[in-house]
N, CA and C of each residue as an Amber inpcrd file, in Angstrom:
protein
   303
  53.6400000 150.2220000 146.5610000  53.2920000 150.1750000 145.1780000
  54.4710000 149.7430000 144.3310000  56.0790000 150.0640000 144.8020000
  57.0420000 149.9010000 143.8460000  57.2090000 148.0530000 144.2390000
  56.4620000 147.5510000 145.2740000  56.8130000 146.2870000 145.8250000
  56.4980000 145.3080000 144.4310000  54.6810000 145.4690000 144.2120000
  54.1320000 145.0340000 143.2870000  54.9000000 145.3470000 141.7160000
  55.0260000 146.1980000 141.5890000  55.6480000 146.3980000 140.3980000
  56.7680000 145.9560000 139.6460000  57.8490000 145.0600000 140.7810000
  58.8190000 144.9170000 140.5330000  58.3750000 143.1770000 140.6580000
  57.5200000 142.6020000 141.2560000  57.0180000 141.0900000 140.9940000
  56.3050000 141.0530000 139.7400000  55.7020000 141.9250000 139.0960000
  55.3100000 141.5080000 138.0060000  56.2430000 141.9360000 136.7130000
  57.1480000 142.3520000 136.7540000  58.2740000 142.4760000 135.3860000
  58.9320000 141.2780000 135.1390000  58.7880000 141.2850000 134.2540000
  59.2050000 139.7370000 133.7920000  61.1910000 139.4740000 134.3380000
  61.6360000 138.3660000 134.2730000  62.9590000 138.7540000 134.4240000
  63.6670000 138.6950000 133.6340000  65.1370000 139.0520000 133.2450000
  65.7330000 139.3980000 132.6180000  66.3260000 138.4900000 132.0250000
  66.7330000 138.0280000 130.5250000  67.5990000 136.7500000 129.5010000
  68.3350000 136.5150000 130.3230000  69.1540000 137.1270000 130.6670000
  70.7510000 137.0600000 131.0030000  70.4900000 136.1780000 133.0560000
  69.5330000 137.0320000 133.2600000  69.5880000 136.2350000 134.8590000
  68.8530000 134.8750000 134.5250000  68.0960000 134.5840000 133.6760000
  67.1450000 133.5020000 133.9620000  68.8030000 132.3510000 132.8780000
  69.6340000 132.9350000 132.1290000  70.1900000 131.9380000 131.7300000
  71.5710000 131.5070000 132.7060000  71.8620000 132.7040000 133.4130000
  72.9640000 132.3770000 134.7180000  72.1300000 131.6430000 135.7150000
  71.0880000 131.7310000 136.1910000  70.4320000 130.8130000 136.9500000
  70.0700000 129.1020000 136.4220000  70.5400000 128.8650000 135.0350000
  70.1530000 127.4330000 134.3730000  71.6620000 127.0780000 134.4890000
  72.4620000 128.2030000 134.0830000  73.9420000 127.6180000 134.5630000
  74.3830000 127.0730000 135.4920000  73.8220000 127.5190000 136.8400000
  74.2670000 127.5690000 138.0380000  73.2460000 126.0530000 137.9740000
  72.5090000 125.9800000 138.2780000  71.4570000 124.7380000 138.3500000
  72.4500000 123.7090000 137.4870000  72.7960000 123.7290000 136.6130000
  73.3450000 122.6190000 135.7830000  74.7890000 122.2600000 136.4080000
  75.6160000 123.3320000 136.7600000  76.5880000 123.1930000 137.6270000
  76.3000000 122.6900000 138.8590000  75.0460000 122.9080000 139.4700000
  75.3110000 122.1220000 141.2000000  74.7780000 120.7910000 140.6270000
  73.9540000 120.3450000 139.6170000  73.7300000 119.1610000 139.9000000
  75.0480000 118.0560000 139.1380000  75.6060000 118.5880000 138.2580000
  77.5020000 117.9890000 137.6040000  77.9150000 117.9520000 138.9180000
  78.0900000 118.5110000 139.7710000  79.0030000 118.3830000 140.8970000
  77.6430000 117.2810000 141.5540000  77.1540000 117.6340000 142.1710000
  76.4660000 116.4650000 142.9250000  76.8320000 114.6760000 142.2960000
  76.4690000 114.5510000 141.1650000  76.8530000 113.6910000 140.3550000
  77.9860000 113.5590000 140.5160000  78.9870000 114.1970000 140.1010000
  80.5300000 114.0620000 140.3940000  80.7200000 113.1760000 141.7240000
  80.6470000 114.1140000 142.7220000  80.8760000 113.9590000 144.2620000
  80.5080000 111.9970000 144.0930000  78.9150000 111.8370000 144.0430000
  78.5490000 110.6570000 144.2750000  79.2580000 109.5810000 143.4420000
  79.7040000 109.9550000 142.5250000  80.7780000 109.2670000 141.6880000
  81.7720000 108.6210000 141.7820000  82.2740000 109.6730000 143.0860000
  83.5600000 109.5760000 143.6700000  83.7540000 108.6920000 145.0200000
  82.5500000 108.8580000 145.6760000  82.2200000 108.2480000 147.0490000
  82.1630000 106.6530000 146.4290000  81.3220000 106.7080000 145.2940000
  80.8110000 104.9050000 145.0270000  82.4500000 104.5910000 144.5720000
  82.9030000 104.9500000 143.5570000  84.5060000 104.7460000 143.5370000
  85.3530000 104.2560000 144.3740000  85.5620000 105.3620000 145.3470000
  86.2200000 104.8130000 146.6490000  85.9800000 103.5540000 147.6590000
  84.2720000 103.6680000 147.7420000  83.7920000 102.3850000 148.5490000
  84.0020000 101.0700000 147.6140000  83.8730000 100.8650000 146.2940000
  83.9300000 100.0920000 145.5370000  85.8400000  99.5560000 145.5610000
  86.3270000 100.3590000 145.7380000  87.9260000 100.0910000 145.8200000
  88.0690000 100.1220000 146.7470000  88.0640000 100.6720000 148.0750000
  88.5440000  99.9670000 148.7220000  87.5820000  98.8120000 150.2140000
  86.1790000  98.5130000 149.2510000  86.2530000  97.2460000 149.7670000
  86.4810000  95.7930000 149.4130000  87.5190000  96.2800000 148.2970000
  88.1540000  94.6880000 147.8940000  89.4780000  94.6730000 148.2920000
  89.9870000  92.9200000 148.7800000  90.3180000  92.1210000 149.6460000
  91.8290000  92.5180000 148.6210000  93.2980000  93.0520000 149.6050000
  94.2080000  93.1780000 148.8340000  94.8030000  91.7440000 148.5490000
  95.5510000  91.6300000 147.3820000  96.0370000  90.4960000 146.9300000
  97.1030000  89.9230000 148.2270000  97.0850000  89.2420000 148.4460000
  98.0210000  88.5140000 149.7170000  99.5720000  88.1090000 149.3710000
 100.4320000  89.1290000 150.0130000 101.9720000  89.4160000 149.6620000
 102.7770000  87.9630000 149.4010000 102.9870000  87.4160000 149.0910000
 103.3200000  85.8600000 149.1840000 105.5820000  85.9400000 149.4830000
 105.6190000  85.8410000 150.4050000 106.9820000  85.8580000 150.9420000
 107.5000000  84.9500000 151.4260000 108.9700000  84.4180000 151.1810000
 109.7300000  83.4910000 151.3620000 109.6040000  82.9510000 152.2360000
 109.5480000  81.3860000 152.4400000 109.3540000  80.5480000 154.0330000
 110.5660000  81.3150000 154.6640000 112.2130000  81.0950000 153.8660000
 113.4980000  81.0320000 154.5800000 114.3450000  81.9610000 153.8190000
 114.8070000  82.9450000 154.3810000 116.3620000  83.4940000 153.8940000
 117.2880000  83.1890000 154.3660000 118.1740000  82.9340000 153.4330000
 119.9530000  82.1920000 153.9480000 121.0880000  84.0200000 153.5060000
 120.8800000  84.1340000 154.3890000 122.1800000  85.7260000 154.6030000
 123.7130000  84.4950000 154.8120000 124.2610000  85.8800000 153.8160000
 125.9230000  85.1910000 154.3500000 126.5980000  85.5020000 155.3860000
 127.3310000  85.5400000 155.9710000 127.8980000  85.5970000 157.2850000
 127.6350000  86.5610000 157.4760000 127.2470000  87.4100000 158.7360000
 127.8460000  88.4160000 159.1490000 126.5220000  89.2390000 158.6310000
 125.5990000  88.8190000 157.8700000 125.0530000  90.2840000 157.1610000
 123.3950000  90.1560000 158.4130000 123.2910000  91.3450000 158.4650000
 121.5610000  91.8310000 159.3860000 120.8740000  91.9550000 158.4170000
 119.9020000  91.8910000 158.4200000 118.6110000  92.6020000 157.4250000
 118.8830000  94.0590000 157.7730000 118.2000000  94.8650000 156.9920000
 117.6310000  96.2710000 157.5830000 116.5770000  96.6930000 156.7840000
 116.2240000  96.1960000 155.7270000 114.8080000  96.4310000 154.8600000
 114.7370000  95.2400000 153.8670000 113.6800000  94.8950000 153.5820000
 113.1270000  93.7770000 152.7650000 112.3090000  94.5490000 151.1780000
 112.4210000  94.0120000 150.3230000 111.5840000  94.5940000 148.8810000
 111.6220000  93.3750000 148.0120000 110.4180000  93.6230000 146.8290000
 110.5360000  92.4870000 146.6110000 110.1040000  92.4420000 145.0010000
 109.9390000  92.1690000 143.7440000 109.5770000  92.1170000 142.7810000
 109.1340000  90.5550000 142.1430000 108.4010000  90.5250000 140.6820000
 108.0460000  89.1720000 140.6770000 108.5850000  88.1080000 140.6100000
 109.7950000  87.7750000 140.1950000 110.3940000  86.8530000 140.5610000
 111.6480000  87.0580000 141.2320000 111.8620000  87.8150000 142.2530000
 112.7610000  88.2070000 142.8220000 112.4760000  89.1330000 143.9990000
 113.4700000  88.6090000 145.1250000 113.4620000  89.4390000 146.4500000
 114.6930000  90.1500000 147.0670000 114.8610000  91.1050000 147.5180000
 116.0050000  91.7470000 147.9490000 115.8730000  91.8250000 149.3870000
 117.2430000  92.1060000 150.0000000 117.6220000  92.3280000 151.2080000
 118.5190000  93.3950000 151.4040000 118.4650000  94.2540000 151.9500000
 119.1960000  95.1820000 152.1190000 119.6090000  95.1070000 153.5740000
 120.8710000  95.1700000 153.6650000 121.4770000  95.0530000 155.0910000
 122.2720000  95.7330000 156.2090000 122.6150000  95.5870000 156.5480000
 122.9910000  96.6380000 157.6660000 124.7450000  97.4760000 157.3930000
 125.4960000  96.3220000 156.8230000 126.4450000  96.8670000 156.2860000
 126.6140000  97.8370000 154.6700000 125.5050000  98.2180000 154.2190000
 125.0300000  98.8670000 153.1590000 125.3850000  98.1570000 151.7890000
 124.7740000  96.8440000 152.1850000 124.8860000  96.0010000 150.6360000
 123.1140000  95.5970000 149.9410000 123.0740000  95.4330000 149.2130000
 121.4300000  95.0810000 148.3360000 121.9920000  93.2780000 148.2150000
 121.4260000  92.5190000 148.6360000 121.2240000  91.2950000 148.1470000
 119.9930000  90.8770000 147.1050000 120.7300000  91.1230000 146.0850000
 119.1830000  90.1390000 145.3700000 118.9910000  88.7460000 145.2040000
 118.0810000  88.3490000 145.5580000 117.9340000  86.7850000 145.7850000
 117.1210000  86.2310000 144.4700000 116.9190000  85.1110000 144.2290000
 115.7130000  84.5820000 142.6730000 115.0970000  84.3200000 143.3730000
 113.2930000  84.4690000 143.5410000 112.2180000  84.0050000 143.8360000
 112.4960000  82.1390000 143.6510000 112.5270000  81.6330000 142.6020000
 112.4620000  80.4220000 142.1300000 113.2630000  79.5650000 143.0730000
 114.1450000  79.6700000 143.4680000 115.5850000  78.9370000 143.9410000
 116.0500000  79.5560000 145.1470000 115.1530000  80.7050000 145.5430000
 116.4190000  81.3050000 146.7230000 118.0320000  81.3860000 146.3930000
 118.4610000  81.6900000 145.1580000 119.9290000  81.6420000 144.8340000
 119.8270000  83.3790000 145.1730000 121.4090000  83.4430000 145.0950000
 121.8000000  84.7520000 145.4740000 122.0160000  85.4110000 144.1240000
 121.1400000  86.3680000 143.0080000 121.4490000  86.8680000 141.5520000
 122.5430000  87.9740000 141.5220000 122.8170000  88.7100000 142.9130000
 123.3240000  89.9870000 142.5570000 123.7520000  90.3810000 144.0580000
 125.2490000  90.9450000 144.4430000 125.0930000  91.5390000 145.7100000
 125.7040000  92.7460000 145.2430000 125.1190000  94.1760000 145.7050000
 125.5550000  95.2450000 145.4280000 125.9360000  96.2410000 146.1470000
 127.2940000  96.5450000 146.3900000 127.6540000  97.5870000 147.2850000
 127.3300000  98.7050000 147.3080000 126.9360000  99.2470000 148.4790000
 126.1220000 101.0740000 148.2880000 127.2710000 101.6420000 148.8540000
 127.7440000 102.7890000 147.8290000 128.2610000 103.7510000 148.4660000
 128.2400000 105.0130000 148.6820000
């Protein structure tokens, strides 16, 4: 008898408005989520821009590479004896050699 009694009482402000909360919150996140997935697939299935790097480097005597970097009109070499070569994109001239110490 207390089974019935408790299906027919109406329910309560406060639960029926935490239950519209909760509903409004899973579907913001659902939305979100899918938001995020199309985002990602959208970025990364485009084609990265293609690094465009020097036919030839001319090192001065004696120097190794040991890391390459590069900016827009300009490329560096960093070498084994702990110097930075900066080179000009335009000319392959040598702009800057800098000792690390």
């Amino acid at each position: 008898m207390s089974d019935t009694s408790q299906e027919e009482m109406p329910e309560p402000a406060n639960l029926r408005f935490l239950r519209r909360l909760i509903t409004i919150l899973l579907i913001t996140m659902i939305v979100g989520f899918v938001a995020l997935i199309l985002l990602f697939v959208m970025r990364f299935s485009q084609e990265p821009a293609p690094i465009a790097l020097p036919s030839e480097i001319t090192l001065p005597d004696g120097a190794k590479p040991a890391a390459f970097t590069q900016g827009r009109d300009w490329y560096a070499i960093v070498t084994d004896d702990d110097r930075i070569l900066v080179f000009d994109r335009a000319n392959g001239a040598l702009r800057h050699d800098i000792d690390v110490k």
